[in-house]
N, C-alpha and C positions, 0 to 999 in steps of 0.2 A: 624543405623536408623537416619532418618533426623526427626528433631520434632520439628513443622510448630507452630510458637505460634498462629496465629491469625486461624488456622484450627484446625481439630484435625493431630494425631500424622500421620504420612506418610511415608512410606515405598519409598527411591531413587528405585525405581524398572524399570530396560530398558525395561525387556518383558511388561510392562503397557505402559509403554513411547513410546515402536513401535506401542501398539495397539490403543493407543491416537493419534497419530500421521497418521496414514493410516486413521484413521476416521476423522479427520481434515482437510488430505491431499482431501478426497474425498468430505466432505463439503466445501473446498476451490475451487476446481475444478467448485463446483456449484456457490455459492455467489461470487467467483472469476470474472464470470460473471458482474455482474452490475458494476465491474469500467470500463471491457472493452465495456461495451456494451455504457455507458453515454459516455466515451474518444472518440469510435468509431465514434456517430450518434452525440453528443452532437454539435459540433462546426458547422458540417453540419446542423440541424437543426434550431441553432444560424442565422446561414446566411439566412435562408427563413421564421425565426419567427422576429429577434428582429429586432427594428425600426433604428436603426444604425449599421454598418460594424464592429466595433469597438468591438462591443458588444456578436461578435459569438460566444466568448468562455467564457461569464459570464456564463451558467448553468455546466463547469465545475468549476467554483471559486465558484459556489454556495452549488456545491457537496465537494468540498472540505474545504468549510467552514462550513458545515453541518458536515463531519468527524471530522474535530478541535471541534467542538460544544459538540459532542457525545462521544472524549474518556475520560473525566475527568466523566462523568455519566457509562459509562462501566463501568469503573473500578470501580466506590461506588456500582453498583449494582454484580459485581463476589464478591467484600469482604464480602457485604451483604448478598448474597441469595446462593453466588456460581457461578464458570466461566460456566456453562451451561445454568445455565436462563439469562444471562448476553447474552450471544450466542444468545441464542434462541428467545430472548425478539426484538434482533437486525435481524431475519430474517421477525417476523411478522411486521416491519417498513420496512423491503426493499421490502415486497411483494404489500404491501400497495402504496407504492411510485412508483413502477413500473407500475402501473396501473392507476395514476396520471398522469405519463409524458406519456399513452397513452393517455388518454383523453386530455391533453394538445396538441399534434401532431394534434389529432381527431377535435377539435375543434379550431387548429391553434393561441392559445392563449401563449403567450410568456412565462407570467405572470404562468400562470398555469404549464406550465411546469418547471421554475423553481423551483416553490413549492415540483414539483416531485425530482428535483433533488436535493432539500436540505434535501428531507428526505432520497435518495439512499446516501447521504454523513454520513448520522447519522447511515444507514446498514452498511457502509463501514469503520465508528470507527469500529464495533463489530467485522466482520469478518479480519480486520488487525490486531487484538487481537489474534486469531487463533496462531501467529506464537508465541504469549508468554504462550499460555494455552498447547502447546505440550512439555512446558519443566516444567509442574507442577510435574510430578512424574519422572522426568530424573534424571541420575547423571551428574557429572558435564561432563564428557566423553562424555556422549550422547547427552546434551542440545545443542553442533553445528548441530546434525543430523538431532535432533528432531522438530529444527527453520525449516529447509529446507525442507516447505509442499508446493505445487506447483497444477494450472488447468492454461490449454487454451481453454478451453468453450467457452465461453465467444463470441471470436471473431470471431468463426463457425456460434453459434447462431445470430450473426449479417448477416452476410453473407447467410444465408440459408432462414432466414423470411426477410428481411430488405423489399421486394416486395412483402410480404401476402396478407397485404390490402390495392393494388392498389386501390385512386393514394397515399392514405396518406404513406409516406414512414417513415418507421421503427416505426409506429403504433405497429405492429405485436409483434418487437421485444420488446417491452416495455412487453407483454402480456407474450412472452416466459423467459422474463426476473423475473416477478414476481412468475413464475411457477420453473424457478430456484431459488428463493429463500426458498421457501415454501420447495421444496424437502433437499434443506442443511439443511433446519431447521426438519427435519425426521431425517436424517445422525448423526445430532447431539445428538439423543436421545440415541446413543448410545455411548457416551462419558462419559469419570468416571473420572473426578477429583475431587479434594477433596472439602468436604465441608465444610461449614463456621461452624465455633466454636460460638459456645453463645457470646455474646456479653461482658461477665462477664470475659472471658476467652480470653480474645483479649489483644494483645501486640503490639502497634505501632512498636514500632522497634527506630533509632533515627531519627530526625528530617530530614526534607525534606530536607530543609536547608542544613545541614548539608551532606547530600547525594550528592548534586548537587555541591558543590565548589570542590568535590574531582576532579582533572586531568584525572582521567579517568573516569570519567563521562562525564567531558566537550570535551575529544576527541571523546565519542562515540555517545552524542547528534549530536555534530557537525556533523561528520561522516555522522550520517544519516539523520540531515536537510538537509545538501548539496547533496547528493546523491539523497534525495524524491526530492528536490524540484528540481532540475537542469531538473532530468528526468522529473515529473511533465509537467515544462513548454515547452521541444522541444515535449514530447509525445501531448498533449494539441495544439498545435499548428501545427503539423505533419502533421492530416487528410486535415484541411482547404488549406495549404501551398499546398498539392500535389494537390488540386482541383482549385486552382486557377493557380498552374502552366501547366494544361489541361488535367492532370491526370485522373484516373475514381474513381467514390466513389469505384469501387469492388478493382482495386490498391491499394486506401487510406485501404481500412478495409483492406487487405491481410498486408499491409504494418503494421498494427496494429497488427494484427495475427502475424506474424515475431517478432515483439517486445513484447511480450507476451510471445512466445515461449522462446526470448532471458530472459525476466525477473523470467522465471520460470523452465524450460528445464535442467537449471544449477544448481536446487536445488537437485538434486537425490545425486548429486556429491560433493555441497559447503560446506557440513558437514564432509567429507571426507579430503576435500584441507586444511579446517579452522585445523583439527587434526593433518594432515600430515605436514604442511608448515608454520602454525600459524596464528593467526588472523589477526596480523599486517599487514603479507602477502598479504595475500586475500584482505581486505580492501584496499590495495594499487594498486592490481592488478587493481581493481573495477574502482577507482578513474583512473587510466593511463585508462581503456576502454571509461570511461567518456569522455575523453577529444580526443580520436581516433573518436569518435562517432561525435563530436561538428567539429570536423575535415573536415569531412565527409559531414557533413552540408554544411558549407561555401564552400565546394571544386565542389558542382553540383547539379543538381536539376532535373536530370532522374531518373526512376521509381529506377534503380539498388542502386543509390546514397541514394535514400528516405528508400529503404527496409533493408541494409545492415545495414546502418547509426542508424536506428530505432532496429534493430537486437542488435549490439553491445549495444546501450543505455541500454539494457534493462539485455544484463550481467554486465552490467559497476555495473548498478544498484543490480543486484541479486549480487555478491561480496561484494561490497562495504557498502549496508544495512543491510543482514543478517549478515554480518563480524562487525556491527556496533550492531544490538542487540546480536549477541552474547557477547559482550564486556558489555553492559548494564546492561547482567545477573550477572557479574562478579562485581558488582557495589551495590548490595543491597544478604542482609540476606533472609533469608522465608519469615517472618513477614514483612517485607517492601515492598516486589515484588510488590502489587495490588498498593500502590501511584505513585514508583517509574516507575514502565512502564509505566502509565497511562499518569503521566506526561513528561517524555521521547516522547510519542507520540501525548500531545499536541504541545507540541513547535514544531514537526517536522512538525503536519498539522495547526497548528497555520501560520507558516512560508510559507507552499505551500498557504496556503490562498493567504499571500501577493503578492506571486511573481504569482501565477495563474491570480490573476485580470489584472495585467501587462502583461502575456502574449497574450492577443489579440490586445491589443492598440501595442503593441511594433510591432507586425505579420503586421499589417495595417498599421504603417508609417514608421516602417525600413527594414521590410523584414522579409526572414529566414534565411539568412545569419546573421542576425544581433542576432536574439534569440539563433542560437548557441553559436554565441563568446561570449553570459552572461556567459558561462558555465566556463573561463577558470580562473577569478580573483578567486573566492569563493573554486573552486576544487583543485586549488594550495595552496592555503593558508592553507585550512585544510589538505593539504597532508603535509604541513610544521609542522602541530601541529600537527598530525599521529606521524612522524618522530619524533619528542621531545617528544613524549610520552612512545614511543617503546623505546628507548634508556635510557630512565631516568626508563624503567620498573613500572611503577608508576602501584599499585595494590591496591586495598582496602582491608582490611579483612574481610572475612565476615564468 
């Protein structure tokens, strides 16, 4: 028996773990939605609402500053109440926000619909949570499996309404988008982990502090700031890039659909590779897909180069991230998980924050040639602290 100080006592149970996990995986599928649908329409939209070029891709740094915002309050609200009002609390804001950034489309207003997309960043704390609330009743065997919940929703539903309510384009899908979040927040009603202990009965665990100087902590932060953010900014810049290079918005979305598929497609199996071949493995593979991907970029700018390029980014990423919060798991006891991932996934969208604002100015006076090759200093260097890490074995007890 594993016995959760800050919960009550907890059964490692896998048959709970898969049925947490399928119900997360199918909530995921849903709220998975709103990051493809903002990536998708977002920058496009940028380009016919905001009053400078520069500017297309502020409503997704806006969304992503809205995620960095929202996981340090996630997480006080799963220790508080529990990871399902935590959840759930974060679908009645991305339903809400959805229907913001239509009124914003609807009424052409820039201003408004940023507001929409800062609150679909504060749904997108909650449901990027999902992959640490499938390893609350795992053991440690299962917790790579249990990470690996996966949807391509998402970039169907762009593609199927984007031209509902000619002429306002992807009005619709904001609409379809708020209606997907509503239903994952159903899906979730049927999720059971543990709940929060009296307040009287609660056991920090040791200091944050203390959590975060360990080495592997610091390789699996790194790990997966560099992996969110790299992908972050060539995905973010992708749609715009192929529509100014004459491409069709239905190319640019399909091309997002492909990278979608690439970032989640791989999850049925990265629990599997993480077991079979090792964390380190996988994380490395991830990171070498990363920089094939950045490759790709710089090497052409036809449809096949945009889709393949965007494909591979998106396993670089699904390796390299989940191989990185699995390593995170390994980093903290029961009783610490709700800081220690919380914060783990601030710094990571803390970080996209930063490089997200940069990537539109950088799309509009260097190129996409030029936003690839950011990808290749940051990706090496944490492949070198990977390597120093796996070698020296560095493990925490927990």
């Amino acid at each position: 028996m594993a016995v959760v100080a800050d919960f009550s006592p907890v059964v490692a149970d896998d048959r709970l773990a898969r049925r947490n996990a399928l119900v997360l995986a199918s909530a995921q599928a849903l709220a998975g939605g709103n990051n493809t649908v903002i990536v998708a329409t977002a920058g496009i939209i940028g380009t016919m609402l905001a009053p400078d070029k520069g500017l297309a891709t502020l409503p997704i740094s806006i969304m992503v500053f809205g995620m960095w915002l929202g996981t340090l309050p996630v997480g006080m609200l799963a220790r508080r109440y529990g990871r399902r009002f935590a959840l759930q609390t974060g679908t009645v804001v991305g339903a809400i926000s959805g229907l913001v950034c239509c009124f914003g489309v609807l009424s052409a207003s820039f201003g408004i619909f940023l507001l929409g997309a800062f609150g679909c960043g504060l749904y997108s704390a909650a449901h990027q949570s999902y992959r640490f609330a499938a390893t609350d009743t795992a053991s440690d065997t299962y917790k790579p499996k249990a990470i690996s919940v996966a949807a391509i929703i998402g970039s169907t539903t762009v593609i199927v309404s984007k031209d509902l309510w000619a002429p306002h384009l992807f009005a619709a899908t904001f609409i379809a988008q708020s209606a997907l979040a509503l239903l994952a927040g159903l899906v979730l009603t049927q999720l059971k982990s543990p709940p929060p202990a009296p307040r009287h009965q609660r056991n920090e665990g040791r200091p944050l502090s203390e959590i975060v100087r360990q080495p592997l902590f610091i390789a699996a932060a790194s790990c997966g700031v560099v992996s969110y953010v790299i992908m972050n900014m060539v995905m973010t810049s992708a749609p715009i890039a192929m529509v100014d290079c004459g491409h069709s918005v239905t190319d640019s979305t399909l091309g997002i659909q492909w990278h979608v598929l690439g970032m989640y497609a791989p999850s049925f199996i990265t629990g599997y590779l993480i077991l079979r071949f090792g964390v380190f493995r996988i994380i490395g593979l991830g990171l070498a897909l990363l920089l094939v991907a950045a490759g790709l970029g710089i090497a052409g700018q036809t449809v096949a180069h945009f889709w393949v390029g965007l494909a591979l980014l998106g396993m670089g990423w699904n390796f390299a991230f989940i191989g990185a919060t699995t390593l995170v798991t390994d980093c903290h006891r029961p009783e610490e998980r709700n800081k220690v991932q919380a914060f783990n996934d601030f710094l990571i969208f803390g970080t996209m924050a930063l490089g997200s604002f940069a990537s539109g100015e950088m799309l509009a006076l260097l190129g996409w040639a030029s936003v690839n090759a950011t990808a290749f200093p940051p990706v090496l260097a944490v492949a070198v602290l990977l390597a120093w890490v796996a070698r020296r074995r560095v493990r925490l007890p927990v």
